[in-house]
N, C-alpha and C positions, 0 to 999 in steps of 0.2 A: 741675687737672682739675675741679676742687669748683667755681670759675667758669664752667664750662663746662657744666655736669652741665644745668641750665635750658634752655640751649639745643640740648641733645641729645634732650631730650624734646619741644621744640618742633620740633625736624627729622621727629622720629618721627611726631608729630600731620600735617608736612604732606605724608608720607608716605601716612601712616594717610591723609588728604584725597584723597588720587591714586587710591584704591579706586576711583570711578566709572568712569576714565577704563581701566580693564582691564576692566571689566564691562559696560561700552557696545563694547570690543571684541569681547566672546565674546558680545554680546548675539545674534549668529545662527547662534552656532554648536549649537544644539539642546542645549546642556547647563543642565542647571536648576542652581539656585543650591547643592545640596549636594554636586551632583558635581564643580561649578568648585573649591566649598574643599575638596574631599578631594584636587584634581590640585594646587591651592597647597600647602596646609600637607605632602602627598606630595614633593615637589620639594624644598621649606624644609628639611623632616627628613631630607632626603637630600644637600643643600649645606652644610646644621651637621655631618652626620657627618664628610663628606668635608675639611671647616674643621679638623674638633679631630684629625681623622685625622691632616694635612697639619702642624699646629703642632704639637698637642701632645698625646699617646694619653692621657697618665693622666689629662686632663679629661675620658675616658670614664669614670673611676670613681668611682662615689658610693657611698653605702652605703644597702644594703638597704632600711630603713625609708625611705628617703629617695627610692628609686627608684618606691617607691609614692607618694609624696608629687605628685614626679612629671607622674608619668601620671595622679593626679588633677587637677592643676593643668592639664594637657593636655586630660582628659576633659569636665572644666567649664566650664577657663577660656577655651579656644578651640573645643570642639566643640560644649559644651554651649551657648554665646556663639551660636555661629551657627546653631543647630538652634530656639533661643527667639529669635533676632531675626528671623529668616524668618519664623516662627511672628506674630509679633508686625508685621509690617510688613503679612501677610497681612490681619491681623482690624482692626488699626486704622490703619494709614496709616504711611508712612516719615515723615511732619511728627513724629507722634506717637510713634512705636519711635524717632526719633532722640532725644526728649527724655528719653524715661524711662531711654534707656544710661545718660544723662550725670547720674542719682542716685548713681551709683557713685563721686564723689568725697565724696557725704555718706555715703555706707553707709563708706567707708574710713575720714571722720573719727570717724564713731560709735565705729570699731572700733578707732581707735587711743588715744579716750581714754578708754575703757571701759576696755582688757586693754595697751593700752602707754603708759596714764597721761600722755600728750598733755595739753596744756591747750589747752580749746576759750576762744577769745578772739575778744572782737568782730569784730577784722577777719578770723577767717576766718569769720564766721558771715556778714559784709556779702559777704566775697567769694561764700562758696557762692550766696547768694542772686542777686547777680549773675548770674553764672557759668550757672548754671540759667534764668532768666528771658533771657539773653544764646543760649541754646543754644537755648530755646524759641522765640524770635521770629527766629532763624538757619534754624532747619529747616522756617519754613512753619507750624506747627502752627496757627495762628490762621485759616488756610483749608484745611487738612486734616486736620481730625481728626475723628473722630468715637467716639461712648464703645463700649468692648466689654469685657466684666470682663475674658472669659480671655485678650482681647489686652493691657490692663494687666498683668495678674498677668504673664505668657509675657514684657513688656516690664522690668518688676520683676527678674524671676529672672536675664534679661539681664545686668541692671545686677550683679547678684548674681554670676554668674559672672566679671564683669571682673572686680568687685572680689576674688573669690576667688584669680585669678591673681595680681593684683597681692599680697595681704598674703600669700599661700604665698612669691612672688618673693623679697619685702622684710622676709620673717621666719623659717621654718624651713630656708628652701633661700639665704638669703643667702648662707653659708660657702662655695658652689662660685662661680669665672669665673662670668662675663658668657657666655662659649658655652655653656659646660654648661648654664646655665640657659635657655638660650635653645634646645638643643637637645633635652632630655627632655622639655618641653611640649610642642611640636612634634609629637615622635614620639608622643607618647600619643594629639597629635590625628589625625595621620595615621593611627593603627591605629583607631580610632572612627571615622573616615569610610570607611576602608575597609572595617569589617563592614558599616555604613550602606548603602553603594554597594551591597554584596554581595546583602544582602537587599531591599532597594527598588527600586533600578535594572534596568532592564533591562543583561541578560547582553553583555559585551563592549562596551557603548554609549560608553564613556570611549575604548577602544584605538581601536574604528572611525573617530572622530570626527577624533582626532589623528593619524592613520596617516594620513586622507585628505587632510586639513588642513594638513599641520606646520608654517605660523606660527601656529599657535595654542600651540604647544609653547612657542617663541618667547616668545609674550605671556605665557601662563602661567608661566614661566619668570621672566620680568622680574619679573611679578607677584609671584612669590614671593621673588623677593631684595630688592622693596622694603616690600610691605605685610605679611612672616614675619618674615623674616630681617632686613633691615638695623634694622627697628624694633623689635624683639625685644632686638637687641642691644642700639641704644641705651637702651632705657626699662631694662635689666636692670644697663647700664653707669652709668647717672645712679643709679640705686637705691644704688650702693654709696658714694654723698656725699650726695644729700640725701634727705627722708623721704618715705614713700609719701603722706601726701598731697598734698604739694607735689607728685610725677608725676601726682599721679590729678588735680588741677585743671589742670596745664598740657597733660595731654594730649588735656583738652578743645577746645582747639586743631582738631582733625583736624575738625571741622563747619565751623569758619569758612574752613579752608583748601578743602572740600570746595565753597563755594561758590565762592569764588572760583578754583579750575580750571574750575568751569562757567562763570562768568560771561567769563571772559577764553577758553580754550577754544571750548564749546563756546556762548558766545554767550548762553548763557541770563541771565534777566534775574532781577535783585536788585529788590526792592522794599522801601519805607521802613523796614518793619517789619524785615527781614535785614541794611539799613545799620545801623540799631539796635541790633539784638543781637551784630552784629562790632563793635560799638563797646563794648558792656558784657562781653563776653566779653574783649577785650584791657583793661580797667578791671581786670576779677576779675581780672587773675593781674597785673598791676602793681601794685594796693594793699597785696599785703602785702611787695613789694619795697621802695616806700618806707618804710613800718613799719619795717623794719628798719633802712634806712638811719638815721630818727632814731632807733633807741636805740642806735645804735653810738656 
């Protein structure tokens, strides 16, 4: 499984990539971007239940401290993710909120060789460096950005929230399954969208839309079992053989896959600087593969 574990987080990134192509579908269905992820991660928390229900009930229990853990790691790491990335795509451009996500693989190395005594070594300080400058010239940022502090900062804290799901995943809540874990974050983001929705939203505007619609349930649906659930799983099932930062660089991933559903899709067009950056992005996560090969 431990050979496999790399490529289970690459599956997940070109999952995570496939987000467009569900968001181009509800693009007319009148729902703004926080009521779509409270109907996703609402579905997601409702297919992990029915999952651990189906296999196995006592992966329903954790322990108390732990349940708080949780529902923070839900509250942050998925609710709070997408409440600062809207925020941020708003003030300074999707070129630019997609860059600053992708600090979250250096904000997780800082963090693992600070308080889990990791050794920071050249090749992953050459790969960060790729990896980042590879994601930047992936997303466009060099004709779309423009400076805005509280869109930096809103893109920062981003970053901050992924990374907080991932080292709660891969450090206090590692002792539960791959479902458990995949299911308590979830559900803490689903109960945060739903007071969200409750207060912001107009009243009944989620049921009208899909009652009238219902392939949108459908899409919604799909939506949530590949961009919640199935990647949730993976990134949670790789976590228990290799370390989180090795997830946190390979699931940078989901930007280059992200282009390339558009480009083959929906036709849109790559330019020099996006062959470029899919080209340094697949470098950063192969160089410290060879690394290893020679000190074996």
């Amino acid at each position: 499984m431990k050979k496999i574990a790399p490529f289970m987080v690459l599956l997940a990134g070109i999952l995570w990539g496939s987000n467009g192509i569900f968001v181009r579908l509800l693009a007319d269905s009148g729902l703004n971007s926080f009521e779509r992820a409270a109907i996703k991660v609402s579905i997601a928390a409702f297919v992990g239940f029915v999952l651990i229900y189906i296999t196995d009930r006592k992966k329903l229990q954790v322990d108390r401290q732990d349940l708080i853990w949780f529902m923070l790691a839900g509250a942050f790491g998925i609710f709070g993710f997408n409440v600062a990335y809207t925020a941020c795509i708003n003030l300074v451009g999707m070129g630019t909120a997609s860059v600053l996500i992708y600090l979250m693989p250096a904000i997780v190395t800082i963090y693992s060789c600070l308080f889990l005594k990791e050794k920071f070594t050249a090749v992953k300080g050459l790969s960060l460096i790729l990896n980042l400058a590879g994601c930047a010239l992936v997303s466009g940022i060099l004709s779309d950005s423009h400076f805005d502090l509280m869109g930096v900062l809103a893109g920062i804290f981003t970053a901050f929230c992924y990374a907080f799901l991932n080292i709660m995943i891969s450090t206090r809540l590692k002792k539960y399954d791959a479902l458990t874990r995949t299911f308590y974050p979830t559900l803490g983001a689903a109960i945060c969208s739903f007071v969200y929705v409750m207060l912001f939203s107009e009243h009944g505007k989620i049921i009208t839309v899909l009652s009238s619609r219902p392939q949108y349930i459908l899409i919604c649906t799909l939506w949530a079992l590949t961009n919640a659930v199935c990647t949730c799983y993976l990134i949670n099932t790789a976590l228990n053989y290799i370390d989180v930062v090795k997830v946190s660089m390979l699931s940078t991933f989901e930007p280059v896959a992200a282009v390339l559903f558009g480009t083959i899709l929906f036709k849109e067009k790559i330019d020099i600087y996006g062959i470029i950056g899919v080209i340094m992005v697949v470098i950063s996560l192969i160089i410290p593969e060879l690394k290893k090969k020679d000190t074996e």
